[in-house]
DODO-543801 format. One record per residue: residue in one letter; x, y, z of N, C-alpha, C, O in turn. Coordinates in steps of 0.2 Angstrom, whole numbers, padded with zeros to 4 digits, always signed. Example, Ala and Ser with C-alpha at 12.3 -4.5 7.8 and 13.67 -1.06 7.14 Angstrom:
a+0066-0028+0039+0062-0022+0039+0066-0016+0039+0071-0017+0042;s+0064-0011+0035+0068-0005+0036+0064+0000+0039+0067+0006+0040;
//
This chain:
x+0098-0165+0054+0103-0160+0055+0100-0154+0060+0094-0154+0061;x+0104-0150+0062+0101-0144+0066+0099-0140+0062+0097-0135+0066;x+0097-0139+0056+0093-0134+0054+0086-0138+0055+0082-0133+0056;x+0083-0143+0054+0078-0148+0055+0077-0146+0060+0072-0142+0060;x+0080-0148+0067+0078-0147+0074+0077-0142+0075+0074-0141+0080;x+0080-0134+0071+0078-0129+0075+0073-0126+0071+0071-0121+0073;x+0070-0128+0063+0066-0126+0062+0059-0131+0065+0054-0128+0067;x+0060-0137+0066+0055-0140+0071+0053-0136+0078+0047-0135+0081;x+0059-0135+0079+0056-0133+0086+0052-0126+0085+0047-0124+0088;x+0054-0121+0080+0052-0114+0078+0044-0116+0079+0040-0113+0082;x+0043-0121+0074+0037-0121+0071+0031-0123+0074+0025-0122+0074;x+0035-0129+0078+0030-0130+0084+0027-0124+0088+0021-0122+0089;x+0034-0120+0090+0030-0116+0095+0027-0109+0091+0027-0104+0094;x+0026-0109+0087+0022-0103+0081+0015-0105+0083+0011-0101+0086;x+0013-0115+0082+0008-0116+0081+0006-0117+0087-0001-0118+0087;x+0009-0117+0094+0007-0115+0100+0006-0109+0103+0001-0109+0106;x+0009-0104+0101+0006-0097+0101+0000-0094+0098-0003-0089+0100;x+0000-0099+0092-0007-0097+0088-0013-0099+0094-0017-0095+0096;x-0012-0107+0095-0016-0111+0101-0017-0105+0106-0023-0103+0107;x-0013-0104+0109-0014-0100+0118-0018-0095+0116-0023-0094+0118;x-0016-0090+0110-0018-0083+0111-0021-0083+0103-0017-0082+0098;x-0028-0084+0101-0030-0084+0095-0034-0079+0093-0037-0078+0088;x-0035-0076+0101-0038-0067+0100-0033-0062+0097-0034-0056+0096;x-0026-0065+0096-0021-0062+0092-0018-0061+0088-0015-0057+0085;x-0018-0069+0086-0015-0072+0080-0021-0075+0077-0026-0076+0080;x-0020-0075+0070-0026-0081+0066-0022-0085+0062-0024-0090+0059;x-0017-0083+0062-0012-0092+0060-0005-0088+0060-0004-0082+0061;x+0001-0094+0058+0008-0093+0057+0009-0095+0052+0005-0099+0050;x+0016-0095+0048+0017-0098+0043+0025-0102+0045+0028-0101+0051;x+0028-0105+0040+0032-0111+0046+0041-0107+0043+0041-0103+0038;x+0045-0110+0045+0051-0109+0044+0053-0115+0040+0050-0121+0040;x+0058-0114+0035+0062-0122+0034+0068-0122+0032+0071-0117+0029;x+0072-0129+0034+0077-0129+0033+0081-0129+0026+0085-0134+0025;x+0080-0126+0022+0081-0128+0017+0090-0128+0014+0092-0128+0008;x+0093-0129+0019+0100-0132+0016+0098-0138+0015+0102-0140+0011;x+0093-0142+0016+0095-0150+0017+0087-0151+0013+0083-0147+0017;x+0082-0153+0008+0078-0154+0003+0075-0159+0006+0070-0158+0008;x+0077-0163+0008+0073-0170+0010+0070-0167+0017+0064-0168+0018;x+0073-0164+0021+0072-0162+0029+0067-0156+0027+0062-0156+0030;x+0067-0152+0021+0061-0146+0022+0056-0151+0018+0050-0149+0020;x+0055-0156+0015+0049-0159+0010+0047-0162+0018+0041-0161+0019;x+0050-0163+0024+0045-0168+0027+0045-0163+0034+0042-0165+0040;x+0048-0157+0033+0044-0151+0039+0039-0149+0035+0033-0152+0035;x+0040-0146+0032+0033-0142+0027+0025-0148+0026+0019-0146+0025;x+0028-0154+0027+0020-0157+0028+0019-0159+0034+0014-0161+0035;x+0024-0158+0040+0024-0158+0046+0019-0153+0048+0013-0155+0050;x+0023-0145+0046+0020-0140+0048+0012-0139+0045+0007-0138+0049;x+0011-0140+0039+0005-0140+0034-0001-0145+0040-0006-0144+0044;x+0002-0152+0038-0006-0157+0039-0005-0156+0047-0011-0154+0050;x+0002-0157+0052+0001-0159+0058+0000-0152+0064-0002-0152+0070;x+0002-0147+0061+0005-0142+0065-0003-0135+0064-0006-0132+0068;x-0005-0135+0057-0010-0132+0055-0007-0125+0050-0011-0122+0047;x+0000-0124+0050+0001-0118+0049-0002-0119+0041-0005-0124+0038;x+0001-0112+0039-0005-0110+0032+0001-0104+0028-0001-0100+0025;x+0006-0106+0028+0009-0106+0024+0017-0105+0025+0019-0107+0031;x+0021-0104+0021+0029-0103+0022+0033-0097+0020+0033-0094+0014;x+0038-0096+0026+0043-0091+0022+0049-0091+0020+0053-0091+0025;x+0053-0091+0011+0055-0091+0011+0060-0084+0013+0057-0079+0015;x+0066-0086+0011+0072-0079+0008+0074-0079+0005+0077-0084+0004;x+0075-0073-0002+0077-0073-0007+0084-0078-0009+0086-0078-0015;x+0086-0081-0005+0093-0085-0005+0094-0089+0001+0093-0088+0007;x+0098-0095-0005+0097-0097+0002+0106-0099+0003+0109-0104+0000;x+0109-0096+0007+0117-0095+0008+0121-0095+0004+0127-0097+0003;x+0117-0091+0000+0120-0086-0005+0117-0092-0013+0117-0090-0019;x+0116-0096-0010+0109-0100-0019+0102-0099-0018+0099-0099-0013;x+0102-0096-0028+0097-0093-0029+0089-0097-0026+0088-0103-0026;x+0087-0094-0026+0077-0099-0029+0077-0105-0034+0074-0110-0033;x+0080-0102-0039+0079-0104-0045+0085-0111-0045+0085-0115-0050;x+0089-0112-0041+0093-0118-0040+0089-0125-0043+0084-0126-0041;x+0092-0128-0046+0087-0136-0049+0084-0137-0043+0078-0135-0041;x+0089-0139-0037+0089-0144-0031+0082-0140-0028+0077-0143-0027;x+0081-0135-0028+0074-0133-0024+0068-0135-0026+0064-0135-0022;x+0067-0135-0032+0062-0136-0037+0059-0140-0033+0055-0137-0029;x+0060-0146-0030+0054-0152-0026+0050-0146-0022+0044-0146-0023;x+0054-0142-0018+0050-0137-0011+0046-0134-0016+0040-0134-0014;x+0046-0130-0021+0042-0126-0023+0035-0131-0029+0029-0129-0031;x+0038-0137-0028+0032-0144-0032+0027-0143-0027+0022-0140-0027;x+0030-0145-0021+0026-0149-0013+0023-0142-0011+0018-0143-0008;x+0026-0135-0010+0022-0128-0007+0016-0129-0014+0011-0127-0012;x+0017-0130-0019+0012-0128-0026+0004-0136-0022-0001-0135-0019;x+0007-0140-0023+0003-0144-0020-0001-0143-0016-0007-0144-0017;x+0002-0140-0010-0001-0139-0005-0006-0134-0005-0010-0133+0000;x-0005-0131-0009-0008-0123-0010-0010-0119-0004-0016-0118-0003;x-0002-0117+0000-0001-0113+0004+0003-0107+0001+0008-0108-0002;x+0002-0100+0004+0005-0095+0001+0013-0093+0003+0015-0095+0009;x+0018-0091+0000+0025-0089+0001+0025-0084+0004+0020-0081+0001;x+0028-0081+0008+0030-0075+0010+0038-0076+0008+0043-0080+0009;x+0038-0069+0005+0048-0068+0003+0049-0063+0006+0046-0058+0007;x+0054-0064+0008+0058-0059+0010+0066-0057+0010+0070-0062+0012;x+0068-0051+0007+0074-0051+0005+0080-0055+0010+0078-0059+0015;x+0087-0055+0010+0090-0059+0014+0100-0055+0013+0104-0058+0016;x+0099-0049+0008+0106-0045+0008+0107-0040+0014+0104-0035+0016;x+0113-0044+0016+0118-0042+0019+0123-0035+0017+0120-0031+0013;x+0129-0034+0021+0132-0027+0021+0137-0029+0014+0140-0025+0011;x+0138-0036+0013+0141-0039+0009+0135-0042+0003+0129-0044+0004;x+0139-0041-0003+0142-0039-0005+0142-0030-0005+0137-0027-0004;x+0150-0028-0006+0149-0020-0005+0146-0018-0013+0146-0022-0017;x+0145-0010-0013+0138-0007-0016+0145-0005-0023+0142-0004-0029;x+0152-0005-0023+0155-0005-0027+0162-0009-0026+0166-0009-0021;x+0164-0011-0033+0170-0016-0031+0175-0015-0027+0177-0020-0024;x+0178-0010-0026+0183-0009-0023+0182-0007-0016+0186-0004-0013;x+0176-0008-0013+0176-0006-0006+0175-0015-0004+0175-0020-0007;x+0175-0012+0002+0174-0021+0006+0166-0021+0010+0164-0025+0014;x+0162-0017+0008+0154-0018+0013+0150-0012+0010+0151-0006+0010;x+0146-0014+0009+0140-0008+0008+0138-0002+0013+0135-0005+0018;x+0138+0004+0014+0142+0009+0017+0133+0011+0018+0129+0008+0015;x+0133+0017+0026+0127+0019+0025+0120+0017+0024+0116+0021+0021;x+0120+0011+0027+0115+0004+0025+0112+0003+0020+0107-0001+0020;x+0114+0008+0015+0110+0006+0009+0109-0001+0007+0105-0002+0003;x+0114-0006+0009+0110-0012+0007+0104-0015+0011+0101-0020+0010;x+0103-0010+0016+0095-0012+0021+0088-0009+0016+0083-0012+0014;x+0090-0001+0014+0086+0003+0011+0085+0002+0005+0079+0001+0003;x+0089+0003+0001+0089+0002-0006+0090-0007-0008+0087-0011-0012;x+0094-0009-0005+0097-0016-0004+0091-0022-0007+0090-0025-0013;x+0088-0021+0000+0083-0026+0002+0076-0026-0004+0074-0031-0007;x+0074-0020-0004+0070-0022-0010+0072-0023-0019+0068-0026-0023;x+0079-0020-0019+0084-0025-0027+0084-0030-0024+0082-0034-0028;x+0085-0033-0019+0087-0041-0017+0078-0045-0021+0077-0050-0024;x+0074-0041-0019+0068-0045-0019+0067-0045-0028+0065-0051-0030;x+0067-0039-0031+0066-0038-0039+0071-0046-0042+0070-0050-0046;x+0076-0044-0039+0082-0050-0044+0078-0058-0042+0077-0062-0046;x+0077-0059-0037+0073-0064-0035+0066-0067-0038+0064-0073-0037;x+0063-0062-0041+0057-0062-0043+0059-0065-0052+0057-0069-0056;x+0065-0060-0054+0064-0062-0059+0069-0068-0061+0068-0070-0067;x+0074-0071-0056+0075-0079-0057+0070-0082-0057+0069-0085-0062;x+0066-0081-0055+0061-0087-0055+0055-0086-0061+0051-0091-0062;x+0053-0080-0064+0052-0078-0070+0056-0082-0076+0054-0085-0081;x+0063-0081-0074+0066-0082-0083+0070-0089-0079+0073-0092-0083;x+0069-0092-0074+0072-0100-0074+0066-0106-0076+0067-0112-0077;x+0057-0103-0076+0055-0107-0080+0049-0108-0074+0044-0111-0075;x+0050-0105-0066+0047-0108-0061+0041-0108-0061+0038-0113-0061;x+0038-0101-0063+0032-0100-0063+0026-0102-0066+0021-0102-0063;x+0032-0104-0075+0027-0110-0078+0027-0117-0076+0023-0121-0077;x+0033-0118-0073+0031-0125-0068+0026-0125-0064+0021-0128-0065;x+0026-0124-0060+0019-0121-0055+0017-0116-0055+0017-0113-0049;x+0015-0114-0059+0008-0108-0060+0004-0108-0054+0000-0103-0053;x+0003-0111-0053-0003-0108-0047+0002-0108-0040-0001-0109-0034;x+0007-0107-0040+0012-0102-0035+0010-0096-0033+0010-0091-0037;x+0009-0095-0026+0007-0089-0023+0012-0084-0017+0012-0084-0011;x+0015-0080-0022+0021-0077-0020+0020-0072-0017+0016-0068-0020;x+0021-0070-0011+0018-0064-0006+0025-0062-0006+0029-0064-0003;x+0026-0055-0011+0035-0052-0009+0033-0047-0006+0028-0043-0007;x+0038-0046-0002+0040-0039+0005+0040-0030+0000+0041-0028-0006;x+0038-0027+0005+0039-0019+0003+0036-0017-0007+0039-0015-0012;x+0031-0019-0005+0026-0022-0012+0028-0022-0019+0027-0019-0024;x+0032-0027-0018+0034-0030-0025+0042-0027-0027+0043-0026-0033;x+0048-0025-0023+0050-0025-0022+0051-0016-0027+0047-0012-0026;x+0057-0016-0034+0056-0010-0037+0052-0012-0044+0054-0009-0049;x+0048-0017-0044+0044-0019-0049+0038-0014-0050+0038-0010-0055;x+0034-0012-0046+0028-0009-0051+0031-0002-0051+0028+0000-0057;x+0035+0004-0048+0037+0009-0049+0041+0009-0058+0039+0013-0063;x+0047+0003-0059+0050+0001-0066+0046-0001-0070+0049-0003-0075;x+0039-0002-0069+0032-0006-0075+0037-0007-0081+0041-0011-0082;x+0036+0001-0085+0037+0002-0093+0044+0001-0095+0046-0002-0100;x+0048+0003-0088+0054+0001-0092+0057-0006-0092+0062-0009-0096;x+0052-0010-0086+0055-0018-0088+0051-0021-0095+0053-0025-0098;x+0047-0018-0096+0041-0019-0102+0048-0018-0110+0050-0023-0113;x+0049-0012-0111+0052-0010-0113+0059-0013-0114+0062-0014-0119;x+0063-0014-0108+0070-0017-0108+0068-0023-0112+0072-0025-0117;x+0063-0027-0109+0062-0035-0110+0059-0036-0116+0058-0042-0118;x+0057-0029-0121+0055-0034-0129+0060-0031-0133+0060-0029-0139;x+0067-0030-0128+0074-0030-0133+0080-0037-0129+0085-0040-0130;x+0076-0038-0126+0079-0045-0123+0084-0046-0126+0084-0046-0132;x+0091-0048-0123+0097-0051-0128+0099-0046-0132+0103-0049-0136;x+0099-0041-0133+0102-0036-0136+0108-0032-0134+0112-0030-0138;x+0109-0033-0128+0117-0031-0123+0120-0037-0120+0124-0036-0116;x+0118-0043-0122+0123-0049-0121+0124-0054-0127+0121-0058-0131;x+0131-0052-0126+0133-0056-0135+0136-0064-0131+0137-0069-0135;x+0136-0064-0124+0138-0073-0124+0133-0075-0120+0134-0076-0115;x+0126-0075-0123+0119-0080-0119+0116-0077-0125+0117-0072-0127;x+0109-0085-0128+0106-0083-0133+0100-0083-0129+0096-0088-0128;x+0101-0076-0127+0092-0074-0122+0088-0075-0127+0083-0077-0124;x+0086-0074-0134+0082-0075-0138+0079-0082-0137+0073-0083-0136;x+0083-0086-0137+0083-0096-0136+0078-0096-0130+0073-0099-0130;x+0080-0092-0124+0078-0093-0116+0069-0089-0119+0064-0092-0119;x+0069-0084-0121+0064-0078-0122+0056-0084-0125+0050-0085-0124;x+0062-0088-0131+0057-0093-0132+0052-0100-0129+0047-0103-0131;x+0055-0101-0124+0055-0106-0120+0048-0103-0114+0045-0106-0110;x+0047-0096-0115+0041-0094-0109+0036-0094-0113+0036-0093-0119;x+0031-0094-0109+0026-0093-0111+0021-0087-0114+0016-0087-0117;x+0026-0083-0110+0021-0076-0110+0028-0070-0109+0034-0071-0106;x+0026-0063-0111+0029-0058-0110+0032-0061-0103+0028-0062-0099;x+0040-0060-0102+0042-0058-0095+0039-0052-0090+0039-0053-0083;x+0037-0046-0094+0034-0042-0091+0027-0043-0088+0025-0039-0084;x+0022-0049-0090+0018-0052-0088+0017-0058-0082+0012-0061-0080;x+0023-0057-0080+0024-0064-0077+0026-0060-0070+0023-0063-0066;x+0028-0055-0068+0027-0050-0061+0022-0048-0059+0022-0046-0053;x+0016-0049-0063+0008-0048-0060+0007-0055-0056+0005-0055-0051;x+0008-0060-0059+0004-0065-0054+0008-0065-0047+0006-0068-0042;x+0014-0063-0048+0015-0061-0040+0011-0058-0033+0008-0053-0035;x+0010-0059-0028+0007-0056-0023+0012-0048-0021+0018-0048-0022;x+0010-0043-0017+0015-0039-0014+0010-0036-0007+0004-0034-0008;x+0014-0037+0001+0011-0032+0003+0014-0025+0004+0018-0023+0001;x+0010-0021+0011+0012-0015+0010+0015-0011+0014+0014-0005+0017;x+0020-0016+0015+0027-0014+0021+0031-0009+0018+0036-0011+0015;x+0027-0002+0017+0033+0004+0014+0031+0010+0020+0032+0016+0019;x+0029+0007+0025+0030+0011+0030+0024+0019+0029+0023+0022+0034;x+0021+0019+0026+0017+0023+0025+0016+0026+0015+0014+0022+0011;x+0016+0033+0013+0016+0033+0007+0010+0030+0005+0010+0024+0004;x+0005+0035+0002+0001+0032-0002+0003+0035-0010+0002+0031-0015;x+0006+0039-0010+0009+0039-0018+0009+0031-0019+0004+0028-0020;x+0016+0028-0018+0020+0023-0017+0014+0017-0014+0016+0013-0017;x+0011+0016-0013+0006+0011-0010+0000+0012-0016-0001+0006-0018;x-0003+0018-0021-0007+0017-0027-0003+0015-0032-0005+0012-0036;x+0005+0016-0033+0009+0012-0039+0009+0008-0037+0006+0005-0042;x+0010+0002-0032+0010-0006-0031+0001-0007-0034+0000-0010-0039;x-0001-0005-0032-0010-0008-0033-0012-0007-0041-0015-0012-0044;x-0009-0001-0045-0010+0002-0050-0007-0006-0052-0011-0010-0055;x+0000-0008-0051+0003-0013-0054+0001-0020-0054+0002-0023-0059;x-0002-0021-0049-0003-0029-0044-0009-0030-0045-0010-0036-0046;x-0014-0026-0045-0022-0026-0045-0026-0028-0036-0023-0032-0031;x-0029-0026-0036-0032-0025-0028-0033-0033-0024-0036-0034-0019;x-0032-0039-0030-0033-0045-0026-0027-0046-0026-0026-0052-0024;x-0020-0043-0027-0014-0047-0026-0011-0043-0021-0006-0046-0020;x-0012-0039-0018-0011-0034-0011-0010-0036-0005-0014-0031-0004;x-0009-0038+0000-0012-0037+0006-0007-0031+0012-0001-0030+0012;x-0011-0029+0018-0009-0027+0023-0001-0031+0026-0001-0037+0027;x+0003-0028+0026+0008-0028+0029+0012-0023+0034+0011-0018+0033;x+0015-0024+0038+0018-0015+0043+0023-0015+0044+0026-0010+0046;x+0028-0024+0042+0035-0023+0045+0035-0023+0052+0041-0023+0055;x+0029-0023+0057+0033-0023+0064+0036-0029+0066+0034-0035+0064;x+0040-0028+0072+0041-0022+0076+0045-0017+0075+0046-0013+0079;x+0048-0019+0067+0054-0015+0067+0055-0008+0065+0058-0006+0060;x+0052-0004+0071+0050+0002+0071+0055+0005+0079+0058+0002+0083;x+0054+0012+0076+0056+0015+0084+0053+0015+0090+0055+0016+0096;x+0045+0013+0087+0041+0014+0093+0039+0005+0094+0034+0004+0097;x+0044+0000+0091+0041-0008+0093+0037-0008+0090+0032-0008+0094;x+0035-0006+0084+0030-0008+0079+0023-0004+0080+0018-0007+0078;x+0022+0002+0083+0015+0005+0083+0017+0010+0077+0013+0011+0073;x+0021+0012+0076+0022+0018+0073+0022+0015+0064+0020+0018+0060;x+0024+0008+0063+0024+0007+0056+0015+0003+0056+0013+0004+0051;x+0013+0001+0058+0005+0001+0060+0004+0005+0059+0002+0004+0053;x+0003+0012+0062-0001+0017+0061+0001+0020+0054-0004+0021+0050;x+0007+0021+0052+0009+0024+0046+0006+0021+0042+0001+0025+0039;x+0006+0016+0041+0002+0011+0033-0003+0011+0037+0000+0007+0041;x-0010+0012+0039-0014+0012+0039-0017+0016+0037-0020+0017+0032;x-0015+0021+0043-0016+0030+0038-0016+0031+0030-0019+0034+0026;x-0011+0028+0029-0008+0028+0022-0013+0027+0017-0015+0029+0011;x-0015+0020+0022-0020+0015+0015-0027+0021+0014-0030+0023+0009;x-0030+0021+0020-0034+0027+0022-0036+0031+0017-0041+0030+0014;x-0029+0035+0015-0028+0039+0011-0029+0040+0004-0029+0045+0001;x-0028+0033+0001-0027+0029-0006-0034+0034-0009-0039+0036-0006;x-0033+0033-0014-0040+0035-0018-0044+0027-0021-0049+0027-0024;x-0039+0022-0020-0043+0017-0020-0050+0014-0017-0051+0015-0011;x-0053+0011-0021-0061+0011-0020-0062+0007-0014-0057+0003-0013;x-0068+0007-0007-0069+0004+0000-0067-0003-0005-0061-0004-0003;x-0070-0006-0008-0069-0013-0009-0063-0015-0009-0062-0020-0005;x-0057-0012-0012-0051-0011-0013-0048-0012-0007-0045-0018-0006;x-0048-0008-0002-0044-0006+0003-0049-0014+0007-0046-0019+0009;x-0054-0014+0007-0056-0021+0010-0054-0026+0010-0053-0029+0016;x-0051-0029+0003-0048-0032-0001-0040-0033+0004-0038-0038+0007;x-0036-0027+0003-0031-0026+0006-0030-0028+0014-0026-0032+0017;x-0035-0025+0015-0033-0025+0022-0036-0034+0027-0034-0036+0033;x-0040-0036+0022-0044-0042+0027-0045-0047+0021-0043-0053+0023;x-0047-0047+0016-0050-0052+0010-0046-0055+0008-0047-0062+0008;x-0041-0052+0006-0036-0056+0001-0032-0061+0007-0031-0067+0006;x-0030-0058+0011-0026-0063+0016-0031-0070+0020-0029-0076+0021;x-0036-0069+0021-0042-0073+0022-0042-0081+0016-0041-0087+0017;x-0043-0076+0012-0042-0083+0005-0036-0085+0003-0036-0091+0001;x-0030-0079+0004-0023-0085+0003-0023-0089+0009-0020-0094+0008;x-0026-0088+0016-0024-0093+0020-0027-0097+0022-0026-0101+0027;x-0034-0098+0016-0038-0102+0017-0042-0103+0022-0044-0109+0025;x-0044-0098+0025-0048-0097+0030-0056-0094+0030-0060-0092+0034;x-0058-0097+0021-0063-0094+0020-0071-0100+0022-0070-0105+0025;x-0073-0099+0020-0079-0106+0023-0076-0110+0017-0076-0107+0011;x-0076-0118+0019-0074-0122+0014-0068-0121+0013-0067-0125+0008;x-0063-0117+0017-0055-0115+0014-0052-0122+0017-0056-0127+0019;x-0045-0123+0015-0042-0127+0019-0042-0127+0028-0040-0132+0031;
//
């Protein structure tokens, strides 16, 4: 289908770009089609064995179905396999509006506030749908670090050992039983980077949360006012600033991305 053809061609030329200019790039990760399951199972080893890329991104939905959809499970078998890293990224629009009686979300709060709830509720589909303990060794890179997860620690800790307490038609207790571990434990093995545009307040609560190997550098460019110098220099400085230890920031800024992308001697 044309989603196949144009994530083909996307992906090619990623890994051409890598090719030409490698004083710039140190890899790409691939696009896929994933209306169509059978078409993303044979891009994704397209991209992986024949193309080189080093990992995939999804979006928090995919036209409007969740992650957590049965039919996807194969893609998240074969990325587990492969043991290449996800990048997530939210995917909420101006719709739905931010309350029922309007028709679109006003004042882009669904950009601002939107996009990182888009990213939380994604995280934890895939938490309470079982994904996690299907493929535990899934390595989830979510956008603007960890979307409103490590700021909410205590109170998702707290809401989640009353589980099923405010829904009298689902027996969340039944679901609650089927995990393996606290819900609240299951947001740490997530990765997050650190696309908050600057803020080291907000950059030591992700770290305090995630731990300094599940971190990495991120800036969001170019989508800045200045084409991406100004969210670059922001979180740099920012990181800079953290009271977290040199190894820490080392970690963030070059270590941790190296070994998720398997670029370490002996990596893939």
């Amino acid at each position: 289908g044309k989603s196949a053809e144009l994530a083909r061609i996307a992906n090619e030329e990623l890994a051409a770009l890598v090719a030409r200019h490698p004083d710039r790039f140190v890899a790409a990760v691939a696009g896929l089609p994933l209306n169509d399951v059978a078409a993303t199972l044979r891009e994704l080893d397209h991209a992986v064995h024949r193309l080189g890329l080093r990992g995939v991104q999804l979006f928090t939905h995919i036209n409007g179905k969740p992650l957590d959809a049965p039919e996807l499970s194969p893609v998240f078998e074969a990325v587990a396999e492969l043991n290449v890293p996800i990048w997530l990224h939210p995917a909420r629009g101006a719709t739905p509006p931010d309350y029922p009686g309007e028709k679109k979300s006003l004042y882009e709060i669904w950009h601002v506030f939107g996009w990182p709830f888009d990213t939380t509720i994604a995280m934890t589909r895939m938490i309470f749908s079982g994904l996690l303990d299907r493929f535990p060794t899934l390595k989830v890179i979510t956008h603007h670090l960890g979307g409103t997860v490590p700021f909410l620690e205590s109170r998702i800790k707290n809401a989640y050992d009353q589980f099923g307490t405010r829904t009298a038609d689902e027996d969340y207790g039944a679901l609650l039983r089927t995990l393996r571990k606290h819900p609240h434990d299951y947001y740490r093995m997530f990765y997050a980077d650190t696309a908050l545009y600057g803020s080291p307040p907000a950059l030591e609560c992700g770290l305090a949360f995630f731990g300094a190997e599940h971190v990495l550098f991120g800036s969001d460019m170019p989508f800045d006012a200045e084409g991406g110098s100004r969210y670059i220099r922001q979180t740099l400085g920012a990181i800079d600033q953290m009271t977290a230890s040199h190894e820490a920031k080392r970690r963030i800024l070059r270590e941790n991305a190296v070994k998720l992308l398997g670029m370490e001697p002996g990596g893939r």
